[in-house]
C-alpha positions, 0 to 999 in steps of 0.5 A: 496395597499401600503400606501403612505410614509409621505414625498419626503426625498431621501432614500440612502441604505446600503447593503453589506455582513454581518458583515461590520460594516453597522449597527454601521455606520447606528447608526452613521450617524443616531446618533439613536443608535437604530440598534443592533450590534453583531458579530454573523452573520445577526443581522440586518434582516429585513430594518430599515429606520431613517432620517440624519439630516446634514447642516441643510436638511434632508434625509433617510438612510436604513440599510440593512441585509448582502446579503450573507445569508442563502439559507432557510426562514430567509436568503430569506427574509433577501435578499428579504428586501435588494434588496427592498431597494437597488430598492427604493433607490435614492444612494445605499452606498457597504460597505465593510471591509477595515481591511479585505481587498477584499473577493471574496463574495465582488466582487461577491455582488458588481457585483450583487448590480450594477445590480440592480442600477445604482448609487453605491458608495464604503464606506471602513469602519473600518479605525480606524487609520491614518495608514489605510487610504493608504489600504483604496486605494489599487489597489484591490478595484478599481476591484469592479468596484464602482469608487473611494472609500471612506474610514470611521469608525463608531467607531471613526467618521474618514471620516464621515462628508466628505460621507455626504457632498458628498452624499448631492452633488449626491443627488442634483446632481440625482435630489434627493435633501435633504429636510428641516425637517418637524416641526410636530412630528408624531403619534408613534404606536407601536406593542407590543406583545409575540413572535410568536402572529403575529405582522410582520404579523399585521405590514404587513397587515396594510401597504399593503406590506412586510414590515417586515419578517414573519416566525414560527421561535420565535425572528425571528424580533430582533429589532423595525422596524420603518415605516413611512407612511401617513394616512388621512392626518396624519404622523404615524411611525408604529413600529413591536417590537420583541417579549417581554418575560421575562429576563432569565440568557440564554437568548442571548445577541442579544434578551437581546439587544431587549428587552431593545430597545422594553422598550425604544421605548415604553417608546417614543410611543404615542400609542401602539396595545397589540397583543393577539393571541386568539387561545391560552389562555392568558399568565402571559407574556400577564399580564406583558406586559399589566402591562408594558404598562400601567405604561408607560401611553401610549395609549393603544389598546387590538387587538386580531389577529388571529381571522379567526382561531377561530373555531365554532364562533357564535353572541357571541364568540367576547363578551366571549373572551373580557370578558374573556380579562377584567377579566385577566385585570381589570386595562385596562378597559378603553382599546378598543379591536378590533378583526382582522386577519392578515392573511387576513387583516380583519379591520387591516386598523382600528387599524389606525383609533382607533389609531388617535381616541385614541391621539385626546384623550390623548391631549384632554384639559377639561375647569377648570369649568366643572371640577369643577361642577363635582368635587362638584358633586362628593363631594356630592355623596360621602365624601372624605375620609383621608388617616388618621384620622376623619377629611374629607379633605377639597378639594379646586379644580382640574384642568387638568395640563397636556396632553398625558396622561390627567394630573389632580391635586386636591388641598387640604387645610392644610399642613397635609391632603390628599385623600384616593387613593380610592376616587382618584380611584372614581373621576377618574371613574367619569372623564371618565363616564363625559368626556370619555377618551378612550384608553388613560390612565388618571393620577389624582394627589393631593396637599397641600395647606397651609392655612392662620393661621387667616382663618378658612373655613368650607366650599368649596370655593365660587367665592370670593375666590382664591389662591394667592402664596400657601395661601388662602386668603377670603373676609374680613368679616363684623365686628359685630356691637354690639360688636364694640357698647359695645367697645364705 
């Protein structure tokens, strides 16, 4: 069963034949950017959804693949996705090129659009000059029967706020109207991997639907895939990534173009699945995108797909092969695995569930005292080191500074000492033996702070004592009685 979408925002469709301009327009009137344009041919596979915020409402705008495609497994699914979206959508908008003029596919894909829907408008795109506006009118294209058209460029912006006032009129009009924008942001998780380890698959397993093209064919998705969908009364957008390998002077442009949004949208995710397929051993491709991830301090989940064609699995096999997983990567202990099968949807529902488990702890908030009591403890069961020198730092306290991820800072007395990273590396270990933190990684830093010349302290600071505009200040201590006897 489908999970449900988050929100009532009226979706409105672009469709028409390749290489109209339909992707550039998406960028403009989502102002994401996020869509690839290209002049090869079906750059755009599978729909691709973001919100157009605009007079202060909001609705959802779908970018298609061009409907004139290919009869093989791509091009199927690529008329497959369009036609989804042309059904779902409130307003369906036929662009067509206005340089170009009316093409018999035009009129044939127009014909084929009204029978699906009845609301079809006719955007004329590319007229990028004045002097196009009149073609943008011609007599021929009142033949595609979608009433009168409405001339635009996503290149330079000419027409635009015009379609969108107007589309906010029909909106209203069928019953559809835009929506205010919702002030919680969602949870944004990713699914990350190497070509062909069964991301759509796992993408579609999760919502319930054919969500994305599958095919054996590598980078058969070339661009992040965003979804949004409601799940235990949370807002989730569930992102397939294309598949990620290493840059290579031939690799093609539109992968190349791929790669860098994959990079962004990781940078931006709160959480990310990392895909392994255990019927292969892993790959330096598999290390680098582990490595990839961790330095983005993203959430992160170790999900090994694929598992129904494990052959002679026993009690053990789940244990080897996260062995197998924690020796490749030692720096992703902290990283739950889950065993799934996109396939036949085995516990892909629960990468949703690990998922919010794993944000609740990217901003779990630890009390300054606690912190404290375990700094201490720390401090006793082993010495700080310096990172130069004999002398052990003198270590003031540590308090979380920071959420998603958990951000911790040491203050350390004295302008020139610090601590060893190996004893960061220690305290840090301990922060997650005390107070958990799984899947999420944790950023422990250290400061100095200068000390007053007259003070002297050989000890950790007790509760009389406290840091007031980077300096150190103690009570005053009792002046000796003799010596004030011995004066007199």
């Amino acid at each position: 069963m489908p999970l449900p979408r988050p929100h009532k925002r009226p979706l409105v469709a672009l469709v028409g034949r390749t290489n109209v301009g339909k992707s550039r327009l998406w960028n403009r009137l989502t102002e994401t950017g996020t869509a690839l344009v290209s002049s090869s041919a079906h750059t755009t596979r599978d729909r691709q959804y973001a919100p157009v915020l605009w007079r202060g409402v909001v609705f959802e705008l779908i970018d298609t693949g061009g409907l004139d495609t290919e009869n093989d497994d791509i091009g199927r699914g690529i008329q497959a996705q369009s036609e989804r979206a042309i059904r779902e959508a409130a307003l369906v908008l036929f662009v067509m090129d206005g340089q170009a003029g009316v093409l018999p596919q035009d009129q044939e894909l127009a014909r084929h659009v009204k029978r699906l829907h009845r609301h079809v408008w006719l955007v004329v795109n590319k007229i990028d000059r004045l002097a196009l506006v009149p073609s943008a009118h011609e007599p021929s294209l009142y033949q595609l029967n979608l009433d009168d058209p409405k001339p635009v460029s996503a290149a330079t912006s000419f027409g635009i706020g015009d379609v969108l006032d107007e589309i906010l009129i029909e909106l209203e009009r069928l019953g559809h109207p835009a929506v205010l924008p919702e002030e919680t942001e969602p949870l944004r998780l990713a699914i990350v991997g190497r070509p062909n380890v069964g991301k759509s698959s796992l993408v579609n397993a999760i919502l319930g639907e054919t969500r994305v093209i599958v095919s054996p064919i590598p980078h058969t998705t070339r661009e992040p895939q965003d979804t949004w969908i409601r799940y235990r009364d949370r807002d989730i957008v569930l992102i397939d990534t294309a598949g990620m390998r290493k840059k290579t002077k031939h690799m093609a442009a539109i992968e190349e173009q791929g790669v860098e949004q994959n990079l962004r949208v990781i940078e931006a995710a709160d959480v990310a699945c990392l895909v392994f397929d255990v019927t292969e051993d892993p790959t330096a491709q598999d290390r680098h995108l582990a490595g990839l991830l961790e330095g983005r301090s993203t959430g992160i989940v170790l999900v090994a797909n694929k598992w129904d064609l494990v052959e002679k699995k026993h009690t053990g096999s789940t244990k080897e092969y996260e062995a197998l997983i924690r020796q490749l990567f030692p720096f992703l202990k902290w990283a739950p695995m889950v065993f799934v099968s996109a396939l036949t949807g085995q516990r892909a529902s629960g990468l949703l569930d690990r998922a919010l488990e794993i944000q609740a702890e990217r901003l779990r908030h630890i009390d300054y005292n606690a912190l404290n009591r375990l700094l201490k403890a720390c401090i006793k069961a082993k010495k700080p080191l310096p990172t130069y020198g004999p002398q052990s730092p003198r270590i003031y306290d540590v308090a979380q500074v920071g959420h998603a991820p958990p951000t911790f800072l040491i203050t350390v007395l004295g302008e020139k000492e610090s601590v060893h990273s190996n004893w960061i590396h220690f305290f840090e270990r301990r922060l997650r033996d005390k107070f958990g933190f799984g899947g999420t990684p944790i950023v422990v830093k250290a400061r100095n702070l200068p000390r007053a010349k007259s003070t002297k302290i050989k000890r950790l600071p007790g509760p009389g004592m406290e840091a007031v505009a980077g300096k150190i200040h103690e009570p005053v201590p009792r002046v000796n009685q003799t010596r004030r006897r011995q004066k007199r």
